[in-house]
TORKOL-4160 file (C-alpha; in steps of 0.2 Angstrom, whole numbers, padded with zeros to 4 digits, m for minus):
210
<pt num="1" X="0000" Y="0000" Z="0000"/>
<pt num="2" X="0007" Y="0014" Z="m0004"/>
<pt num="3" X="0010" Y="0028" Z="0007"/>
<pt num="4" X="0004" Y="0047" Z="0005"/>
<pt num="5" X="0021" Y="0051" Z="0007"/>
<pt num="6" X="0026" Y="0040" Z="m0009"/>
<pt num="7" X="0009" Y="0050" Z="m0020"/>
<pt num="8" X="0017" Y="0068" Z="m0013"/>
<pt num="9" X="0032" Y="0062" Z="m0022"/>
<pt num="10" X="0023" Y="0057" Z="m0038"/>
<pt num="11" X="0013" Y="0071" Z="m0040"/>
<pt num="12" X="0030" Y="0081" Z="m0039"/>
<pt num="13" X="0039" Y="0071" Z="m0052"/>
<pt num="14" X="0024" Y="0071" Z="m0065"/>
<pt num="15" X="0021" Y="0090" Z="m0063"/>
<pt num="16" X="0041" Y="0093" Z="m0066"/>
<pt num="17" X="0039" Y="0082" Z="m0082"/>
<pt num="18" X="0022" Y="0090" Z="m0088"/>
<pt num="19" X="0031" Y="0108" Z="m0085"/>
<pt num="20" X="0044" Y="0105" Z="m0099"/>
<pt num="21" X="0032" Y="0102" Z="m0111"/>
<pt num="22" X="0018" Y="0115" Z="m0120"/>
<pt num="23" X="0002" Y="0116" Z="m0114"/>
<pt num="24" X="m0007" Y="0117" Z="m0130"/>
<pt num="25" X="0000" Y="0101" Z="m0137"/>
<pt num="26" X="m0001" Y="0091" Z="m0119"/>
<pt num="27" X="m0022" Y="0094" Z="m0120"/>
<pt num="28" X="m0023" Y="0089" Z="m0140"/>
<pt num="29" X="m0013" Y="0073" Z="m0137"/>
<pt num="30" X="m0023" Y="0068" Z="m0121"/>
<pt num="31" X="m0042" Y="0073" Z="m0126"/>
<pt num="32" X="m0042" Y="0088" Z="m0113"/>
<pt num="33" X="m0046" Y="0107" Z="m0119"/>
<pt num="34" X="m0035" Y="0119" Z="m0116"/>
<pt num="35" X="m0042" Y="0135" Z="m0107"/>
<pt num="36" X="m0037" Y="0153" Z="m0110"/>
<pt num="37" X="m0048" Y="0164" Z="m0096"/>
<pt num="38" X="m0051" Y="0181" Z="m0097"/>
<pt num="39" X="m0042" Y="0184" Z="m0083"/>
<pt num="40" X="m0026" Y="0178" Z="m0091"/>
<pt num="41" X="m0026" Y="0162" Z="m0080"/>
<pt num="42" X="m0024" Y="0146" Z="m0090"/>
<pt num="43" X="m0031" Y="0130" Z="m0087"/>
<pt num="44" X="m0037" Y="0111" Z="m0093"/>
<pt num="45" X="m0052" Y="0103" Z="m0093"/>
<pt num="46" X="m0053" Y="0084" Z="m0093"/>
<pt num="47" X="m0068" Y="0072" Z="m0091"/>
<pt num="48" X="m0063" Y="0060" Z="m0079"/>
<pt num="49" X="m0076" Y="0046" Z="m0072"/>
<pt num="50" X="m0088" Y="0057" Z="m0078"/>
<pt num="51" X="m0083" Y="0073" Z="m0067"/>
<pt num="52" X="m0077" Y="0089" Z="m0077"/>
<pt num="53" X="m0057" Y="0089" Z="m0067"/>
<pt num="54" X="m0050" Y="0106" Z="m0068"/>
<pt num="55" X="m0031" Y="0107" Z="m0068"/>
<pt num="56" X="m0021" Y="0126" Z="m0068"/>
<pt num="57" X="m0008" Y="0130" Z="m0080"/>
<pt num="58" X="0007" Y="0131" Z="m0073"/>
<pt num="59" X="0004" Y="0127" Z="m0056"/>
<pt num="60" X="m0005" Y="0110" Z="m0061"/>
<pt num="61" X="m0017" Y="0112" Z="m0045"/>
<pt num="62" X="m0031" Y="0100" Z="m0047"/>
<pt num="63" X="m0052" Y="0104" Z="m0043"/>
<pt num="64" X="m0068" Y="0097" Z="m0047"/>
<pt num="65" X="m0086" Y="0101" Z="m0044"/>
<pt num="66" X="m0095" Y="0118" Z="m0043"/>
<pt num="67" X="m0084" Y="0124" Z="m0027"/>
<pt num="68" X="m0069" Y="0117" Z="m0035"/>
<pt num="69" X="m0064" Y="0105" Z="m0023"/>
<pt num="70" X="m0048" Y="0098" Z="m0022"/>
<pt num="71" X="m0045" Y="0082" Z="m0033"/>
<pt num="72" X="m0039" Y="0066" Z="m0021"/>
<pt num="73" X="m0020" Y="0064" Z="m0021"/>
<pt num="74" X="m0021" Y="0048" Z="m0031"/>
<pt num="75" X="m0031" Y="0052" Z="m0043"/>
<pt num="76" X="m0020" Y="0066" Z="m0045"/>
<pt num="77" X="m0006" Y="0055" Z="m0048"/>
<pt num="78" X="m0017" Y="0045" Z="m0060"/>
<pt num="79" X="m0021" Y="0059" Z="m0071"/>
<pt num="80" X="m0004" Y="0067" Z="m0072"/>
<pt num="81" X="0004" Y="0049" Z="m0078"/>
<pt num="82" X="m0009" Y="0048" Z="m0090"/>
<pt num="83" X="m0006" Y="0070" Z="m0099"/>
<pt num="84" X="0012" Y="0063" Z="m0097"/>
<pt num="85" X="0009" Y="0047" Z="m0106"/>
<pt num="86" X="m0005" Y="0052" Z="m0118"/>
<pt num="87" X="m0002" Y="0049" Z="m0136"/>
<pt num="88" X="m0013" Y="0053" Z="m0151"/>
<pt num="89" X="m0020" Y="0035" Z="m0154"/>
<pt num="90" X="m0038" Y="0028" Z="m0161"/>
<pt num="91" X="m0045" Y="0018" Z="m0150"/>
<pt num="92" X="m0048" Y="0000" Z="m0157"/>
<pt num="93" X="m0062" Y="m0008" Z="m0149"/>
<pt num="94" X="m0054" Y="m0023" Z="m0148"/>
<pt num="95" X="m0055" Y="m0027" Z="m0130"/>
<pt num="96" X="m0040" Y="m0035" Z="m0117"/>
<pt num="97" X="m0039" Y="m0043" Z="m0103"/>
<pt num="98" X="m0030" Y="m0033" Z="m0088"/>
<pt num="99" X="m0015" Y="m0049" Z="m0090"/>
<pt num="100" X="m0014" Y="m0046" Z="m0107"/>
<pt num="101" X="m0007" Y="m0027" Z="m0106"/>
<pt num="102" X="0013" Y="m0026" Z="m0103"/>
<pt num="103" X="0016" Y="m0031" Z="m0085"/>
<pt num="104" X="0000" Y="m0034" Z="m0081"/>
<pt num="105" X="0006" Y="m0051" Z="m0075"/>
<pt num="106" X="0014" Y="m0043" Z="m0062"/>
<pt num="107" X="0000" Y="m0033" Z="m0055"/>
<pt num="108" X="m0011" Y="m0045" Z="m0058"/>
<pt num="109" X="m0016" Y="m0050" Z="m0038"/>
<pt num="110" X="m0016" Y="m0033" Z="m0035"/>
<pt num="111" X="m0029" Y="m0029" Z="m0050"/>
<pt num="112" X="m0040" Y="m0045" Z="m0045"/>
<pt num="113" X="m0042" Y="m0039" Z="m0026"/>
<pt num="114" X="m0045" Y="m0022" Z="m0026"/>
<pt num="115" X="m0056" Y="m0024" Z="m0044"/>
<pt num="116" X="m0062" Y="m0039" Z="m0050"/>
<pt num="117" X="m0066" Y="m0048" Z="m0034"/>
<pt num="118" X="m0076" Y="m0034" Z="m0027"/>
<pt num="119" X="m0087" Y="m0030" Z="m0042"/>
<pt num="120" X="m0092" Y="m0052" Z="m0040"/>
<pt num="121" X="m0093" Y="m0051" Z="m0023"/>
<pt num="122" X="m0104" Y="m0033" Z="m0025"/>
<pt num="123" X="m0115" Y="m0036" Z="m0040"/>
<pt num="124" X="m0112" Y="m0055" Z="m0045"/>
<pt num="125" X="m0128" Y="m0058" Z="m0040"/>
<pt num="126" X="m0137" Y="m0041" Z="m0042"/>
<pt num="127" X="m0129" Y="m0038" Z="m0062"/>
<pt num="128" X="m0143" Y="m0026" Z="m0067"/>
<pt num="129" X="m0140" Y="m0015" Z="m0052"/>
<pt num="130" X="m0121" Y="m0015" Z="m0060"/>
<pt num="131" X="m0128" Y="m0007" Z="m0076"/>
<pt num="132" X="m0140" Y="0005" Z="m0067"/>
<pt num="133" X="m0127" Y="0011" Z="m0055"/>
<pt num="134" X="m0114" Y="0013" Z="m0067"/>
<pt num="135" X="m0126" Y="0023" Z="m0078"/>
<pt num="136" X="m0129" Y="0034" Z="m0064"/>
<pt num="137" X="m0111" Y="0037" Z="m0060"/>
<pt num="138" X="m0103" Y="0036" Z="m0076"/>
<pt num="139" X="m0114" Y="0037" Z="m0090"/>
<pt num="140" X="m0111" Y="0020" Z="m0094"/>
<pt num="141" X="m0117" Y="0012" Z="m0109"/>
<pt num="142" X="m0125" Y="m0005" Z="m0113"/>
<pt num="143" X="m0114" Y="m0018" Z="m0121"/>
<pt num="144" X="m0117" Y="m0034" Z="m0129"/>
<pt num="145" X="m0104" Y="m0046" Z="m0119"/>
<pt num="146" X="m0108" Y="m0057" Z="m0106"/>
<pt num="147" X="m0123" Y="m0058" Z="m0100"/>
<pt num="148" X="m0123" Y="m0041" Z="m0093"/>
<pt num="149" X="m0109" Y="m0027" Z="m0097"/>
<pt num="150" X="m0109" Y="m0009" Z="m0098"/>
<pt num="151" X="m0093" Y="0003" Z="m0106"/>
<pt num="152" X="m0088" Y="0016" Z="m0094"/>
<pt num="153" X="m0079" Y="0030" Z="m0104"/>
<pt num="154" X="m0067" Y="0034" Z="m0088"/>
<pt num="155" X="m0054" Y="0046" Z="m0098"/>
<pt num="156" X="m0053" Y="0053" Z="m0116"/>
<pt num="157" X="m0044" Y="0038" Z="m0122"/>
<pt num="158" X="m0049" Y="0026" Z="m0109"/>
<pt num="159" X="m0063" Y="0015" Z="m0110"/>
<pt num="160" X="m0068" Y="0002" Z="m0100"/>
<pt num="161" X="m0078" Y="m0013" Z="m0101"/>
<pt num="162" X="m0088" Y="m0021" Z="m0085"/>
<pt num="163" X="m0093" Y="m0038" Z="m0088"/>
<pt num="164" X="m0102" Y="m0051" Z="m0078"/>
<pt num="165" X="m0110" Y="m0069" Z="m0080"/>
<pt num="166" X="m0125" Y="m0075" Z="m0069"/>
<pt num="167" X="m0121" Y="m0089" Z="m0060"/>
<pt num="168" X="m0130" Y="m0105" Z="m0058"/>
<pt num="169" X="m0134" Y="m0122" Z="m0047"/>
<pt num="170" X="m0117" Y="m0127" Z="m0052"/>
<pt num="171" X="m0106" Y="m0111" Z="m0055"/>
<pt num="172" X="m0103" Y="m0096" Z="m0048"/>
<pt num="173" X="m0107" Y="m0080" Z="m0056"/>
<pt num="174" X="m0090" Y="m0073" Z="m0065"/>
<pt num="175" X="m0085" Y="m0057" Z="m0069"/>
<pt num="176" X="m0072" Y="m0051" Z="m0079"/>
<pt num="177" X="m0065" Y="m0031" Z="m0081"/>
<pt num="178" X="m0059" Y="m0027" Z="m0101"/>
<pt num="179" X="m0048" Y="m0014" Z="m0107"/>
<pt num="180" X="m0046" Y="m0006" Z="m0125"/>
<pt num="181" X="m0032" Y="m0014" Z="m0136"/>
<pt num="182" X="m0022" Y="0004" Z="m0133"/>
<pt num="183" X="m0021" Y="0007" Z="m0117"/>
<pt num="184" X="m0002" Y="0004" Z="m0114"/>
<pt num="185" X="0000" Y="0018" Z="m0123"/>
<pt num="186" X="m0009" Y="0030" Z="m0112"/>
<pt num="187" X="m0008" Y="0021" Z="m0094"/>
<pt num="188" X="0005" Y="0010" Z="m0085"/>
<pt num="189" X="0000" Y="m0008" Z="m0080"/>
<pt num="190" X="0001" Y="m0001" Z="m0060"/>
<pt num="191" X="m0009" Y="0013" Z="m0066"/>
<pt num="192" X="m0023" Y="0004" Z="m0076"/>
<pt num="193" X="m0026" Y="m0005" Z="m0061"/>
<pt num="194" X="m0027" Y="0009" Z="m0049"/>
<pt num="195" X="m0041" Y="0015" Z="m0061"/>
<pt num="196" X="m0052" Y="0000" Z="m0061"/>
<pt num="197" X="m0053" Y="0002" Z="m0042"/>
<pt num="198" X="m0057" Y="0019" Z="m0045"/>
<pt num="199" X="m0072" Y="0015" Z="m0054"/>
<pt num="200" X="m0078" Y="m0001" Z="m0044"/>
<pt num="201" X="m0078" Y="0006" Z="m0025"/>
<pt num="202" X="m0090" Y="0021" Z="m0030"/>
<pt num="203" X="m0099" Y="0010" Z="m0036"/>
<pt num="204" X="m0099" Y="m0001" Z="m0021"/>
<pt num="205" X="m0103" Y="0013" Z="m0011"/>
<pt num="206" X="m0118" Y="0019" Z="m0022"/>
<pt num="207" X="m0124" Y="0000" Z="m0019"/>
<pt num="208" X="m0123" Y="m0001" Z="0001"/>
<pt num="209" X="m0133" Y="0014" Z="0000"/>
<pt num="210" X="m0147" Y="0007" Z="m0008"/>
């Protein structure tokens, strides 16, 4: 588990990289709009998880929501790994499994517990809340895998694909978390598993309040 100490550190290093670079061609490779204010003041704007993220050029201080609340550290960390990363790509539709991208093998205990296992432990036997909450969250999309499966679009270039099968009298219900064909080029393995956690535990959350 990493420690806040360790994301303070991250956030430094991907701020000194993003600083080197110009501003206008860090939003058209990444999806994000570059923002110049009346004011003078400079900003991006990025959809992430469906939120409109607002991040300050040159300070790259991070806020979201109408009172511009501070983004959480790691998905500050998140989010400057991906501008730093971001490539222009087309994003292929051809879906992967999270041990398919490079080094997901290594991550790969780590992706299945704080993702996989908890959306077939939370919605394995619900899957239709699955699609109702995600909708609500994320403006999720229907999609025609599985037996149930939305497409959560969580960054520009990111999609991502929940999927799960209704279990029987002789197997348990399975689930199974997909990923475009480009996402390496965007996102680190480490990375593209923080994400999926990001986008189940809300939706866990949204489910115990039911």
């Amino acid at each position: 588990m990493a420690r806040i100490d360790d994301y303070k550190k991250a956030v430094e290093l991907g701020k000194k990289e993003l600083a080197e670079e110009d501003p206008k061609k860090i939003a058209s490779r990444s999806g994000a709009e570059y923002i110049e204010e009346i004011n003078g003041k400079m900003r991006f704007s990025i959809n992430f998880l469906n939120k409109r993220v607002l991040i300050s050029w040159p300070e790259l201080s991070f806020s979201t929501g109408i009172h511009e609340e501070e983004l959480p550290i790691q998905q500050q960390v998140l989010l400057l790994h991906y501008l730093n990363m971001a490539e222009p790509i087309e994003i292929s539709d051809e879906w992967i499994a999270y041990q398919e991208v490079p080094d997901g093998k290594f991550y790969l205990d780590a992706f299945i517990r704080r993702a996989k296992n908890p959306m077939l432990q939370g919605f394995g036997n619900n899957p239709e809340l699955l699609v109702k909450l995600a909708g609500e969250a994320y403006g999720a999309t229907p999609l025609s895998q599985g037996d149930v499966a939305v497409r959560i679009q969580a960054l520009p270039l990111v999609p991502v694909a929940l999927i799960l099968w209704r279990g029987d009298d002789e197997f348990p219900p399975e689930g199974t978390i997909l990923f475009d064909k480009s996402v390496s080029q965007v996102l680190s393995a480490e990375d593209i598993a923080w994400l999926a956690g990001m986008i189940i535990y809300p939706l866990l959350g949204m489910a115990g309040g039911k």
